[in-house]
N, C-alpha and C positions, 0 to 999 in steps of 0.2 A: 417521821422524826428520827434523826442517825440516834444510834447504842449510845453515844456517849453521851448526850442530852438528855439519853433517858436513864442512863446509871447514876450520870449526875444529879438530875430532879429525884431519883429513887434515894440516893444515900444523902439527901438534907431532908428526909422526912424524919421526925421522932421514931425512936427505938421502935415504938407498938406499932408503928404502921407500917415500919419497913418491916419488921416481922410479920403482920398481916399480909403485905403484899409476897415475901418472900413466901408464905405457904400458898398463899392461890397459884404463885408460878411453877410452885413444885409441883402441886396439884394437878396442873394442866398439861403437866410433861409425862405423868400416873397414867392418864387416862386415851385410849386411841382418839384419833379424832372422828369427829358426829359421820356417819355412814360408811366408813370400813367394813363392821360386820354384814351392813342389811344386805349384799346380795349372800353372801352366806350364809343366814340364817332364812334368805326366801328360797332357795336353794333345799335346805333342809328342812321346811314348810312344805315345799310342793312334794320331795322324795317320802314325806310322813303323807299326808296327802293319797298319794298313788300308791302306797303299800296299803293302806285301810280301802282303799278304793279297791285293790287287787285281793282283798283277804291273805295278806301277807302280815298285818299287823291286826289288832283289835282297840278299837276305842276304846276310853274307858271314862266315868265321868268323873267331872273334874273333882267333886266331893271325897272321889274314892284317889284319885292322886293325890291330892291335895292330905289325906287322914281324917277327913272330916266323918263324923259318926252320927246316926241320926239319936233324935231324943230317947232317951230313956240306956241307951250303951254307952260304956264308960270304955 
């Protein structure tokens, strides 16, 4: 569908919808799009990975990343 058919169909909707649609399009311009980061974060998966595998890092579990406390500590 050409830009003009679709500004035109976009600006004869009521006020709230062209505003509904105007924020999902901003919206979608906010956010990268879908798999930009994943080899960069598999990347930085395998490099965490190979340090705890090499005793260059230490695990730790997720309870204690996280701040989680067991019963009875505040």
């Amino acid at each position: 569908m050409p830009v003009e058919s679709l500004e035109k169909s976009a600006l004869s909707l009521p006020r709230r919808r062209r505003a509904a649609l105007a924020s999902r399009l901003m919206e979608s311009l906010s956010r990268p799009p879908e798999g930009v980061h994943d080899a960069a974060w598999r990347a930085e998966i395998e490099a965490r990975i190979d340090a705890v595998d090499a005793g260059r890092m230490a695990a730790k579990p997720l309870g204690e990343v996280l701040g989680y406390r067991g019963k009875g500590k505040r």
